[in-house]
C-alpha positions as protocol buffer text, in pm:
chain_id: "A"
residue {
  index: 1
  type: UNK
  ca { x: 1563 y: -2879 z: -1558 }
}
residue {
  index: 2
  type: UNK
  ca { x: 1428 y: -2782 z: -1933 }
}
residue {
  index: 3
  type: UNK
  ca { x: 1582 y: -2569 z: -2127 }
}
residue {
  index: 4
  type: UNK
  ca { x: 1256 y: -2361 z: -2108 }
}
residue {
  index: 5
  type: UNK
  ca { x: 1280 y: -2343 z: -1734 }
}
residue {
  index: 6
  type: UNK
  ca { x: 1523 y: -2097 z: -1566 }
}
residue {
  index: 7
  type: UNK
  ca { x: 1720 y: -2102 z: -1229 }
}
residue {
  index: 8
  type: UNK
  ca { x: 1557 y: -1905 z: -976 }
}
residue {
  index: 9
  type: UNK
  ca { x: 1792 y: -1651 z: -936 }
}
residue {
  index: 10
  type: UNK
  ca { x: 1992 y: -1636 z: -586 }
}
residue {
  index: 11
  type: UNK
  ca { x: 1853 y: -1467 z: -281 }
}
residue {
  index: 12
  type: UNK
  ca { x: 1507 y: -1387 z: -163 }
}
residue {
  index: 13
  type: UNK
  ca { x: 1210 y: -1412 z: -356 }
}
residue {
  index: 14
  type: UNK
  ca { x: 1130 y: -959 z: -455 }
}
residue {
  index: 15
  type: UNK
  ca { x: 792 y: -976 z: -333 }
}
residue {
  index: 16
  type: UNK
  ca { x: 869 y: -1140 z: -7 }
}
residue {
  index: 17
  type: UNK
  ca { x: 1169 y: -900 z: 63 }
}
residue {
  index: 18
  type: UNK
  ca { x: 856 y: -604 z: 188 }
}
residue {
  index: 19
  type: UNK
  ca { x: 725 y: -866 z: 422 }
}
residue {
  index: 20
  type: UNK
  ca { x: 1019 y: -962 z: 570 }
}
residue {
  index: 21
  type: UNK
  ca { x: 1117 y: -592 z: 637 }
}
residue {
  index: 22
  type: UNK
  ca { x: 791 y: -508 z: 777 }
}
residue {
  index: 23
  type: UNK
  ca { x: 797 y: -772 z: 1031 }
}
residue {
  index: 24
  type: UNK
  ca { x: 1187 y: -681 z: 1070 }
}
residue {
  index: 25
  type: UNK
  ca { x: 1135 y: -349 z: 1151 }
}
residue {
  index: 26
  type: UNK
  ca { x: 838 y: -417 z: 1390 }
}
residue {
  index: 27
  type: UNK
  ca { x: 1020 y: -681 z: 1600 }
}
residue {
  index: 28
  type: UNK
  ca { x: 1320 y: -484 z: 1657 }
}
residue {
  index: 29
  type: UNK
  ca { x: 1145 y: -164 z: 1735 }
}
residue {
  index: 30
  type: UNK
  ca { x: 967 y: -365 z: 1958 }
}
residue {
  index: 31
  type: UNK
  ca { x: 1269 y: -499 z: 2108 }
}
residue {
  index: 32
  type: UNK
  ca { x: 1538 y: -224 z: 2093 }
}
residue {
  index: 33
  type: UNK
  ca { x: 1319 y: 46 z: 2115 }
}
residue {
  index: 34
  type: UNK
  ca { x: 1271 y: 298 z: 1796 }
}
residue {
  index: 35
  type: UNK
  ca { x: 1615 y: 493 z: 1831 }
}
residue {
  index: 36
  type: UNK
  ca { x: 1799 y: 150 z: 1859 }
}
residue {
  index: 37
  type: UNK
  ca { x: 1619 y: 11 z: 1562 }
}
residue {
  index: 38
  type: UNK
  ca { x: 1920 y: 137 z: 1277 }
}
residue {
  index: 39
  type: UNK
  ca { x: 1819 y: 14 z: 937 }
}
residue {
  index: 40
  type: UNK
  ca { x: 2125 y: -196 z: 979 }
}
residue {
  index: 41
  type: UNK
  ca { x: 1970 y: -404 z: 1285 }
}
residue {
  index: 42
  type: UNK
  ca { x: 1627 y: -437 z: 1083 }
}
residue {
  index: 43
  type: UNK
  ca { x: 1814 y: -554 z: 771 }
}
residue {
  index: 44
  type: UNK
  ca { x: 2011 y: -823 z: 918 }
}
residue {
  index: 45
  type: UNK
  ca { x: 1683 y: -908 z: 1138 }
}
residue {
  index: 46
  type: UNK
  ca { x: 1477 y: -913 z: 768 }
}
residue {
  index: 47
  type: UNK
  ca { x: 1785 y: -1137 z: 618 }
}
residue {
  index: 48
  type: UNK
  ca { x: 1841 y: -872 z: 338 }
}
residue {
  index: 49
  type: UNK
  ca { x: 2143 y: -635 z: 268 }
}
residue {
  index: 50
  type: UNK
  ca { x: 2142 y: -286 z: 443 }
}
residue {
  index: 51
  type: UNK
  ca { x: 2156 y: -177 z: 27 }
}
residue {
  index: 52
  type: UNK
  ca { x: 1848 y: -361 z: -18 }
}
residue {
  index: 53
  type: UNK
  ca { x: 1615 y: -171 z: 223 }
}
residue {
  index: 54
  type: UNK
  ca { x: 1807 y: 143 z: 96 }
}
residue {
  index: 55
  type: UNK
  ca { x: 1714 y: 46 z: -283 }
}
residue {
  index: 56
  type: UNK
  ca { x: 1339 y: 84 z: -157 }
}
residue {
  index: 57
  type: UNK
  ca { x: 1328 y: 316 z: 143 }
}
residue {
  index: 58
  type: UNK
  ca { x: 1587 y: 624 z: 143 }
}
residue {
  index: 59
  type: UNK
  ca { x: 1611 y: 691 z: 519 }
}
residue {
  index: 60
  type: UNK
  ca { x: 1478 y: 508 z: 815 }
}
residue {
  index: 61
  type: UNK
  ca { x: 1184 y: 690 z: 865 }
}
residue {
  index: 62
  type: UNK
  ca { x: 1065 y: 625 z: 516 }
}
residue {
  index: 63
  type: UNK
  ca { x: 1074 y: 280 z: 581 }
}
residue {
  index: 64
  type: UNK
  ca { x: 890 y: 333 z: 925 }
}
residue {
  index: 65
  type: UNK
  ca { x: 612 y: 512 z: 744 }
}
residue {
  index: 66
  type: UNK
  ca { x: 556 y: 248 z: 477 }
}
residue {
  index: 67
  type: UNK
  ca { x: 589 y: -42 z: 759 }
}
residue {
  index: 68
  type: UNK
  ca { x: 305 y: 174 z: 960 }
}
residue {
  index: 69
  type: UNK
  ca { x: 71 y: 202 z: 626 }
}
residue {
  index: 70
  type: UNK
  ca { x: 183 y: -209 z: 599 }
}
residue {
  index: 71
  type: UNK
  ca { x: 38 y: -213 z: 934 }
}
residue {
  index: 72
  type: UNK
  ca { x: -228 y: -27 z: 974 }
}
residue {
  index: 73
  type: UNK
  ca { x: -372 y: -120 z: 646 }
}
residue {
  index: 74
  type: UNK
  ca { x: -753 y: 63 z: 525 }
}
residue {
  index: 75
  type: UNK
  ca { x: -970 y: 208 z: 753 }
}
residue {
  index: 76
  type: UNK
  ca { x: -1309 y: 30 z: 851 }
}
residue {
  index: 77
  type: UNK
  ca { x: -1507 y: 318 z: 681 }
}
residue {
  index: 78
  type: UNK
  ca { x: -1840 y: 99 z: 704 }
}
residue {
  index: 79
  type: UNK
  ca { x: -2109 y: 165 z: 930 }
}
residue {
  index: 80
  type: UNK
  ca { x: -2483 y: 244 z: 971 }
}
residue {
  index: 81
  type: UNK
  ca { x: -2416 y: 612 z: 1100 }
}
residue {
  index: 82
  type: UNK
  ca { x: -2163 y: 842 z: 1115 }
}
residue {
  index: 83
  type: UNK
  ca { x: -2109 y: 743 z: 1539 }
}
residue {
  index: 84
  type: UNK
  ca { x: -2068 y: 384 z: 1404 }
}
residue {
  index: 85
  type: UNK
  ca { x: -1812 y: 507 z: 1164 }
}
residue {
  index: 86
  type: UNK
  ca { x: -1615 y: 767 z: 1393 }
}
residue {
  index: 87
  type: UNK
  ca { x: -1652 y: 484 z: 1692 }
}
residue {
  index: 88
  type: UNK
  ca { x: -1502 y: 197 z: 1481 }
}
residue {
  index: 89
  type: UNK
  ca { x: -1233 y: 403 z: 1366 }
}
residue {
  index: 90
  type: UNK
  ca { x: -1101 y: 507 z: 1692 }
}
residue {
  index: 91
  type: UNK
  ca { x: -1125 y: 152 z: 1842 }
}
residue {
  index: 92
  type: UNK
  ca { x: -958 y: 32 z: 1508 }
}
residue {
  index: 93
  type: UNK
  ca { x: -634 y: 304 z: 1533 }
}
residue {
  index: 94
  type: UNK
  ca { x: -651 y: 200 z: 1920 }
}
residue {
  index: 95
  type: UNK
  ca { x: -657 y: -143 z: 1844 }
}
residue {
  index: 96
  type: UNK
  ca { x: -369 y: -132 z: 1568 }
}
residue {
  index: 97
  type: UNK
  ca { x: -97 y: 90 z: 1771 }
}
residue {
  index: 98
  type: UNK
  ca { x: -145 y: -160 z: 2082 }
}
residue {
  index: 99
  type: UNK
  ca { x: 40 y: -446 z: 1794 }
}
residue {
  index: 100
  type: UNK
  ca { x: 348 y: -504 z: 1860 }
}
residue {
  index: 101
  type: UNK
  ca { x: 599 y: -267 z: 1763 }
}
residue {
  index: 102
  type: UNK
  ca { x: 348 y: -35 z: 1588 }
}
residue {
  index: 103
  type: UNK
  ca { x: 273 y: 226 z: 1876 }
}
residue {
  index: 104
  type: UNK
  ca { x: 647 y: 257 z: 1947 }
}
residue {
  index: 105
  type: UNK
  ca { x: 720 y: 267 z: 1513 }
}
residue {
  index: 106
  type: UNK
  ca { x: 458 y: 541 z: 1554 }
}
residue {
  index: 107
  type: UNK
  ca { x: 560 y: 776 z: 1841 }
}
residue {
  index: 108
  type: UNK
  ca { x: 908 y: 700 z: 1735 }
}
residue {
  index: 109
  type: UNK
  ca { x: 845 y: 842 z: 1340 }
}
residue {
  index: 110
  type: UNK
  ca { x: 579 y: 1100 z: 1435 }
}
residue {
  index: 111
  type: UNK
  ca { x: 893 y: 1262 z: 1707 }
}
residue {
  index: 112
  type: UNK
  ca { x: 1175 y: 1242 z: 1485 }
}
residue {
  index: 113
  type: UNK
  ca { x: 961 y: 1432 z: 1240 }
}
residue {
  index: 114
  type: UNK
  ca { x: 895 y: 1734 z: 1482 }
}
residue {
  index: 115
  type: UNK
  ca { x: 1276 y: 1799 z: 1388 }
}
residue {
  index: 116
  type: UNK
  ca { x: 1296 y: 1668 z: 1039 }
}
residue {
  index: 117
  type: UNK
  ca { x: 1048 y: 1881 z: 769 }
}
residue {
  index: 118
  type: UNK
  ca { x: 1145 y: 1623 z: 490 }
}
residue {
  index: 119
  type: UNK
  ca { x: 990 y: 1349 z: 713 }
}
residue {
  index: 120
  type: UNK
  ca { x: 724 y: 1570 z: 835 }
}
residue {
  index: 121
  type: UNK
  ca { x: 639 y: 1566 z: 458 }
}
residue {
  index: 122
  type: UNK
  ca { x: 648 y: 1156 z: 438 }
}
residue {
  index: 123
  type: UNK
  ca { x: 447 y: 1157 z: 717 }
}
residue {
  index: 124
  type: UNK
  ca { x: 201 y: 1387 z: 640 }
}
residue {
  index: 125
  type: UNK
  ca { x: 172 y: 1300 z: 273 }
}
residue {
  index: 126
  type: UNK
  ca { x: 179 y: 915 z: 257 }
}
residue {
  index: 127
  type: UNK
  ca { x: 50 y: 827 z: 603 }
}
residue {
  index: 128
  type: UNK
  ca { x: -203 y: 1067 z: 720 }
}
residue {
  index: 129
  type: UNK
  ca { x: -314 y: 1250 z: 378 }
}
residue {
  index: 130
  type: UNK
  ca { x: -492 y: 879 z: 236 }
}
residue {
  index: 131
  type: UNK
  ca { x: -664 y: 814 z: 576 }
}
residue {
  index: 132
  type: UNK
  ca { x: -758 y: 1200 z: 606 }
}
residue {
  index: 133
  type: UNK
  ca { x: -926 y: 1195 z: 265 }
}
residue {
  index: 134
  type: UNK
  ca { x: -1073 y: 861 z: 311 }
}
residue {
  index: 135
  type: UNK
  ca { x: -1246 y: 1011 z: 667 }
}
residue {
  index: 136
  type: UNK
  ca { x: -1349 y: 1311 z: 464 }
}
residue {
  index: 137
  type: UNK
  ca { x: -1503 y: 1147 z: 148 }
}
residue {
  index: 138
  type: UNK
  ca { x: -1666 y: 860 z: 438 }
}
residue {
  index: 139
  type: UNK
  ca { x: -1785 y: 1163 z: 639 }
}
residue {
  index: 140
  type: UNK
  ca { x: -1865 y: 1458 z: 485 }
}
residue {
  index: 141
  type: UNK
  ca { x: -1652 y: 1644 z: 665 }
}
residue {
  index: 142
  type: UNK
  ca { x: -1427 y: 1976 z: 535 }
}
residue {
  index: 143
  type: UNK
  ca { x: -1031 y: 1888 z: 578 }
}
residue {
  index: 144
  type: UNK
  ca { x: -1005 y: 2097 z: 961 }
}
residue {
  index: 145
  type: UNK
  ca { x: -1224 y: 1865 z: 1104 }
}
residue {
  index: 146
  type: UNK
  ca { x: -1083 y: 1525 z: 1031 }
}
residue {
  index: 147
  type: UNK
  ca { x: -709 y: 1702 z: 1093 }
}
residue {
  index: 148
  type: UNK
  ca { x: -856 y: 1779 z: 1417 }
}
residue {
  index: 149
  type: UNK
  ca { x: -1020 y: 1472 z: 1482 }
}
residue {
  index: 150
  type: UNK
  ca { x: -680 y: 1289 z: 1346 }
}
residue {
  index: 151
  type: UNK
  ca { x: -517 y: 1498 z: 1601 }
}
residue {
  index: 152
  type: UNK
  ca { x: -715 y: 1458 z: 1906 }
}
residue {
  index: 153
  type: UNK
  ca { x: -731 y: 1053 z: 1859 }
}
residue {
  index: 154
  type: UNK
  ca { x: -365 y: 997 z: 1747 }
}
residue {
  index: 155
  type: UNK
  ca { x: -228 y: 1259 z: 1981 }
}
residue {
  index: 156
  type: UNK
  ca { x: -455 y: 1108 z: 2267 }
}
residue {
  index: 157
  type: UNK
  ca { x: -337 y: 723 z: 2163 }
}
residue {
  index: 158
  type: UNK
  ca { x: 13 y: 827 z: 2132 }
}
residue {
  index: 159
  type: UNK
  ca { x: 62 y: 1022 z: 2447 }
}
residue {
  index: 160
  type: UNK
  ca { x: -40 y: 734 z: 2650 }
}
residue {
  index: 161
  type: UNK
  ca { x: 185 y: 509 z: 2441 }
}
residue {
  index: 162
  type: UNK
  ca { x: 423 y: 737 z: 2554 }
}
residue {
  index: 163
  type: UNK
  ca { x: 383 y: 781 z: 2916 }
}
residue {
  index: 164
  type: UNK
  ca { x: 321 y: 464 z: 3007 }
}
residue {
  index: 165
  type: UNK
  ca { x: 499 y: 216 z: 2776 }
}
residue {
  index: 166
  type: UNK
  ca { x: 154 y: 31 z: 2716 }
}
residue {
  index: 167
  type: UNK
  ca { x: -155 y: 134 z: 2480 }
}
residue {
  index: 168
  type: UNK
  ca { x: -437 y: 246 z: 2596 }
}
residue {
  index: 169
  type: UNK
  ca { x: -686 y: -31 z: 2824 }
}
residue {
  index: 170
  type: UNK
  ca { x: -1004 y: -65 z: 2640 }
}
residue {
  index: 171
  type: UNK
  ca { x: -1192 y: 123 z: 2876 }
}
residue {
  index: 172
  type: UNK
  ca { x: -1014 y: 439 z: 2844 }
}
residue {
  index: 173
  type: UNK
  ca { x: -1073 y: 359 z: 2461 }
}
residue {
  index: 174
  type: UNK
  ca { x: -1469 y: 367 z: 2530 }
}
residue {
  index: 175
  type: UNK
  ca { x: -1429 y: 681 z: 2681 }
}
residue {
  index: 176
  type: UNK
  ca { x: -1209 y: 806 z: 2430 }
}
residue {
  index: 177
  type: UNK
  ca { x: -1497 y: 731 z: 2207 }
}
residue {
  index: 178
  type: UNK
  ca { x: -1783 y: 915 z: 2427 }
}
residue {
  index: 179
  type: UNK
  ca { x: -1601 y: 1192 z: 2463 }
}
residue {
  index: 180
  type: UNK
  ca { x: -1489 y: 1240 z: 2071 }
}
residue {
  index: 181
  type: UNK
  ca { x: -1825 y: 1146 z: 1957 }
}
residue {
  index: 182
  type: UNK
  ca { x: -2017 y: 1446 z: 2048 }
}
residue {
  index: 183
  type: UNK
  ca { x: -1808 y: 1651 z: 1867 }
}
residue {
  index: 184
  type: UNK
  ca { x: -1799 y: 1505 z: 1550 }
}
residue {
  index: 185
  type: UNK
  ca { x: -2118 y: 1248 z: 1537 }
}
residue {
  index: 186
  type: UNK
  ca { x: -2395 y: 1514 z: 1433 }
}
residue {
  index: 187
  type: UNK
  ca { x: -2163 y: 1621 z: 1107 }
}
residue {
  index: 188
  type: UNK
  ca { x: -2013 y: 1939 z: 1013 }
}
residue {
  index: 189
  type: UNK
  ca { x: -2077 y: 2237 z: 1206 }
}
C-alpha cells in the first residue's frame, strides 16, 4: 500500500449498509411475520449492529416506511390518458405489495400506526404525501380525490393481503381497475 492510499476502514461499506437492511427487513417480515420481525432479528439478518439501524431509523416502523419507499420506488406516472395513468398505477401498487415481504411490511406498518400518531405521521408524511402529490400534479386532481383514490386501492390491496395471506390474483386486479376507473378516469368532478 502507498502512503497516499488508506485502509478501508473495518466493517461494511456505508452505502451498502441501506441495501442490506432493506432486503433484511423484507426477508424476515416475510419469514417471521411483521410483529416477529424486531429490529434486532433484521439487524443480525442485514449483518449490521442493532446501533447501526438505530443510528439511521429511530423505531421500527421508521425503518419499515423507508424499506417500503426502497421498495416501492416512483410511480409509473406516464401514459397517453388519464385511464392509462390511474390503470398502470393500480396494477403497479398491486404488483409491488404481492413482492415478497412488502404486502406484509405494509399491512404490518399501516396497523401499528392506527395506534401510534407519531407513526401515523411517518406514514402519512414520507410514504403517502410524495406519491399523493405526484398523483395530483400527474392528474389534475384536488388532494380529496387522490386520498380517496389512495384509500380505496391501498385499503382494497391490503385487506385482501390481509384476509387471505396472498395478494390479490390478477384478475381481481382488472376488476379492481374497471371498477376504480369510472370514478376517477373523466377528471375532477
Amino acid at each position: 500500500m502507498t502512503s497516499a492510499t488508506s485502509p478501508r476502514p473495518p466493517g461494511r461499506p456505508r452505502s451498502g449498509v441501506n441495501a442490506a437492511v432493506f432486503a433484511a427487513t423484507l426477508s424476515t417480515v416475510q419469514e417471521l411475520g411483521y410483529a416477529r420481525a424486531t429490529v434486532e432479528r433484521i439487524a443480525a439478518a442485514a449483518g449490521v449492529a442493532k446501533s447501526t439501524v438505530y443510528r439511521r431509523w429511530p423505531s421500527k416502523g421508521a425503518l419499515i416506511v423507508d424499506c417500503l419507499l426502497d421498495a416501492f420506488g416512483p410511480p409509473p406516472l406516464g401514459g397517453a390518458d388519464r385511464a392509462e395513468v390511474l390503470s398502470s398505477t393500480i396494477h403497479w401498487a398491486a404488483a409491488k405489495i404481492a413482492e415478497p415481504g412488502v404486502g406484509d411490511a405494509f399491512a404490518g406498518v399501516f396497523s401499528d400506526a392506527v395506534s401510534d400518531p407519531a407513526l401515523r405521521e411517518i406514514l402519512s408524511s414520507r410514504l403517502q404525501d410524495p406519491y399523493r402529490i405526484a398523483l395530483q400534479e400527474a392528474l389534475g386532481e384536488p388532494e380529496h380525490r387522490v386520498l380517496f383514490f389512495i384509500d380505496v386501492v391501498t385499503g382494497t390491496l391490503l385487506h385482501r393481503m390481509g384476509m387471505t395471506g396472498e395478494p390479490m390474483a390478477a384478475a381481481d386486479v382488472t376488476a379492481l381497475v374497471e371498477m376504480v376507473l369510472p370514478h376517477f378516469a373523466d377528471g375532477p368532478a
